[in-house]
C-alpha positions, 0 to 999 in steps of 0.5 A: 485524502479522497476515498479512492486516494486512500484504497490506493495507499492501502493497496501499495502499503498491503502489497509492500508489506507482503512483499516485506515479510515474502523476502524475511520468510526467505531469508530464515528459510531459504539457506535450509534445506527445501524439504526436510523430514526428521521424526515425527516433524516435516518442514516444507518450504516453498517460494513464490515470486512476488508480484504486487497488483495493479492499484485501484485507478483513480477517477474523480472530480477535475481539480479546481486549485491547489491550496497552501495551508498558511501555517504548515506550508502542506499544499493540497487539492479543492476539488468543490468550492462552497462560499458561505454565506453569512447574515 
């Protein structure tokens, strides 16, 4: 996984993850009423509507081939190919 792949996944994982506890938050909190005031205690809550960002976008090398990895069957992306010279 490249660099720019990985802040990508991490933008989307953040953002559901938001998004996760946004409509938890909602659920404990929704059905009370939207301010509430007794004693010395005051509860307020709020909802926002979620909107995730934009991902990152990703610019990186043009691909050279796909490789399948013989044991595990995972294909995945040579962007560079370096031949090691022996002897």
């Amino acid at each position: 996984m490249t660099e720019q792949q990985r802040c990508r996944v991490m933008r989307a994982a953040g953002d559901l993850a938001l998004q996760m506890a946004s409509q938890e938050m909602d659920k404990m909190f929704g059905g009370l009423a939207r301010s509430s005031r007794s004693n010395s205690i005051s509860f307020s809550y709020r909802v926002q509507p979620f909107s995730p960002r934009p991902l990152p976008g990703i610019d990186e090398e043009r691909l050279i081939r796909v490789r399948t990895c013989t044991e595990c069957l995972n294909h995945y992306a040579v962007f560079v190919e370096r031949r090691l010279l022996w002897g």
